[in-house]
C-alpha positions in Angstrom: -18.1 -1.8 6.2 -15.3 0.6 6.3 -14.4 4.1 4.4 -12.4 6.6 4.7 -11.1 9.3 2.2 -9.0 11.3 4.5 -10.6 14.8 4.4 -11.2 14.7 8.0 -7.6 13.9 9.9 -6.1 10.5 10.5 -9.5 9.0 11.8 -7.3 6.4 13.4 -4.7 5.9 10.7 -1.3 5.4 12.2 2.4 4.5 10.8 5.2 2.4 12.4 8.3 1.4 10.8 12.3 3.4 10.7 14.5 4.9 8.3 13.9 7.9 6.4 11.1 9.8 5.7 7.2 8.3 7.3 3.8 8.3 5.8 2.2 11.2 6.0 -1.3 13.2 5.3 -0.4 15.7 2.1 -1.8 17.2 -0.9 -2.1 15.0 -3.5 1.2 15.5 -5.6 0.3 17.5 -9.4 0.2 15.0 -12.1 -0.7 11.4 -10.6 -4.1 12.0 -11.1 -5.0 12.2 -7.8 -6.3 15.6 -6.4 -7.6 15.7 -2.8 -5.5 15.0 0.5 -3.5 11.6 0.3 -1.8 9.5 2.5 1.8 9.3 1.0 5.6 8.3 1.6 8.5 9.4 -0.5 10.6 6.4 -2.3 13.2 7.7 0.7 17.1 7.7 -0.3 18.2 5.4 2.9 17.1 2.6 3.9 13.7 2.2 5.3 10.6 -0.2 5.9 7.7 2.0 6.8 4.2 1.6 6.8 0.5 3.1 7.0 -1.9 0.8 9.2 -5.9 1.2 8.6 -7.7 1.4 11.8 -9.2 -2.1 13.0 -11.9 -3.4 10.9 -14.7 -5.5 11.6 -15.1 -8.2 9.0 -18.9 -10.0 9.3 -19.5 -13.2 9.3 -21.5 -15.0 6.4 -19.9 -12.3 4.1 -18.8 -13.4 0.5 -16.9 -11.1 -2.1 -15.3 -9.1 0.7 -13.7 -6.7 -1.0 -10.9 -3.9 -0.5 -10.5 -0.9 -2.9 -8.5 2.5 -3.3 -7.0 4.7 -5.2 -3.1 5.2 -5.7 -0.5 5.9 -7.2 3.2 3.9 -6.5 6.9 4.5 -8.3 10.0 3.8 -6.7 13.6 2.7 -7.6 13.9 0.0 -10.6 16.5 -3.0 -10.6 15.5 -4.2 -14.3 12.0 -4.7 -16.4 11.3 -7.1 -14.0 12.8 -6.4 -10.6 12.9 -3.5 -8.0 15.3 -2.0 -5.6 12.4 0.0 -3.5 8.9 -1.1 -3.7 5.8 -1.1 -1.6 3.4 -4.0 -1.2 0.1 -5.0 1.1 -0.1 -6.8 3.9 -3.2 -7.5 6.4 -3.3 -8.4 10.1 -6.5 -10.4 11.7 -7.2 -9.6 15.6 -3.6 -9.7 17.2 -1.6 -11.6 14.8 1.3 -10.4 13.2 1.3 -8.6 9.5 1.0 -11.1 6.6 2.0 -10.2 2.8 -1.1 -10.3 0.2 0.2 -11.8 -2.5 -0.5 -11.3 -6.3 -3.6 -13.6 -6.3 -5.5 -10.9 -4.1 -4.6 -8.0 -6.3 -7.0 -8.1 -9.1 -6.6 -4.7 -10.9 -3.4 -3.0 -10.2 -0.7 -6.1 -9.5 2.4 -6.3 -8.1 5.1 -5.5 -10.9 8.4 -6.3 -9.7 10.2 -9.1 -7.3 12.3 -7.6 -4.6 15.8 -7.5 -5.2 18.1 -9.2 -2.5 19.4 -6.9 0.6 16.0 -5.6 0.7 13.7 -6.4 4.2 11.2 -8.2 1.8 13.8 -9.5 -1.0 11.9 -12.0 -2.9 8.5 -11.0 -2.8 6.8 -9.6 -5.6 6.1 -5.7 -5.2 4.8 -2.1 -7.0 7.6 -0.2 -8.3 7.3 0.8 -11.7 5.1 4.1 -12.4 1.5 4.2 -13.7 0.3 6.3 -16.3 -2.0 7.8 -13.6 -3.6 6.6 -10.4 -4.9 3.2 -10.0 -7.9 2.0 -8.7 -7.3 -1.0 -7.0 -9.6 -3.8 -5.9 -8.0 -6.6 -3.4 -10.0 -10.1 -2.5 -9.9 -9.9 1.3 -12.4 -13.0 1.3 -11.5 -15.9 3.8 -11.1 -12.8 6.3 -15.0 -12.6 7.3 -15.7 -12.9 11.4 -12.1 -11.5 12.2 -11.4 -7.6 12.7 -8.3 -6.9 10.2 -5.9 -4.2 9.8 -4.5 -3.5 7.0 -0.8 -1.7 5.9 0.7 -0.5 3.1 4.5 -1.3 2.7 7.0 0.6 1.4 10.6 -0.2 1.8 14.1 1.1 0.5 17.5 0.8 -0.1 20.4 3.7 0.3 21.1 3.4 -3.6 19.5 5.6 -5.1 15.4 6.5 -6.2 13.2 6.1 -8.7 13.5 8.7 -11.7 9.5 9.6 -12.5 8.9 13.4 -10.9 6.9 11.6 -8.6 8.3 9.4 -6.5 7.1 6.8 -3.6 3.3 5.6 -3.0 0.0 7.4 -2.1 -2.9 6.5 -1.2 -6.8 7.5 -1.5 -10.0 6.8 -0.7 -10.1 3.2 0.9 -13.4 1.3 1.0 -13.9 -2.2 2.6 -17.3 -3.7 1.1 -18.9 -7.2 1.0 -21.9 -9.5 -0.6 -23.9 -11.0 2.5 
C-alpha cells in the first residue's frame, strides 16, 4: 500500500511543530545500526514538540491485518527507569481529523518505554526514550483504519533540562512500509 525508504527526497514527507532543532533527511548516524539516509531529529536542548508526517495514505476497504513497519532507532533524556523527560511517540490522523496518540496496544515489537514526565506537551502518555542496543524494527496494528486515508507522525518532544547521555541522541527513522491481508 505504501513505502518509502527515503533514497529519493522527501517524496511528500513534511514536518510541523516549534522549538529547537526539526526533522530532517541525514545520514544515518555511525553505530545505531542503521546505514542509509534517515529521517531524524536531535533529542533538542529547549523545549520543543516537532514532528515528521507521512504523506496521505489510502487505507482499502475489506483489509484485515493492516499493518505499519519501520526501522529506528529513539534515545532521549531519562527521568527514572520508568519515566522520561524527552521522548517521541506515534500518532495517526484519518482524512481531516486532528492527530491521535497510538498507544502501547498498537506497538507490537518495539513499545513505548517510559511515561511522560509532567511540564511536558504530552506529560502522561507513555513514550520511547531509553536507547536500544541497535535499531528496531517496529511493527504497529493500524487495523480499524481500513477505507480512510491516514497520515501518520512521529513525535518527538522536549524539555530545556538537559539531553539524553547515549552518543546518539533523538529518533530516526527508516524504511516505512504500510501493508495489509485482503
Amino acid at each position: 500500500l505504501f513505502q518509502d525508504d527515503f533514497q529519493n527526497g522527501a517524496n511528500g514527507w513534511t514536518t510541523n511543530g516549534s522549538g529547537g532543532a526539526n526533522w530532517a533527511q541525514m545520514a544515518a548516524p555511525a553505530g545505531i545500526g542503521m546505514s542509509t539516509t534517515v529521517w531524524g531529529i536531535t533529542d533538542n536542548a529547549t523545549t520543543s514538540d516537532r514532528g515528521l508526517i507521512s504523506p496521505s495514505i489510502a487505507l482499502p476497504s475489506g483489509t484485515w491485518a493492516l499493518m505499519l513497519s519501520f526501522d529506528t532507532y529513539h534515545s532521549f533524556e531519562v527521568n527514572t527507569p520508568t519515566s522520561c523527560w524527552d521522548n517521541g511517540t506515534m500518532e495517526i490522523k484519518a482524512g481531516s481529523g486532528a492527530f491521535s496518540y497510538l498507544d502501547g496496544s498498537r506497538l507490537f515489537t518495539d513499545p513505548y518505554d517510559g511515561i511522560v514526565s509532567a511540564g511536558e506537551a504530552n506529560a502522561g502518555a507513555m513514550g520511547w526514550c531509553h536507547a536500544p542496543a541497535t535499531a528496531i524494527h517496529s511493527i504497529v496494528d493500524l487495523d480499524g483504519f481500513d477505507g480512510q486515508s491516514v497520515n501518520l507522525r512521529w513525535r518527538a518532544v522536549t524539555d530545556s533540562n538537559g539531553v539524553a547521555t547515549t552518543p546518539v541522541k533523538g529518533m530516526y527513522i527508516d524504511n516505512v512500509k504500510v501493508e495489509a491481508c485482503q
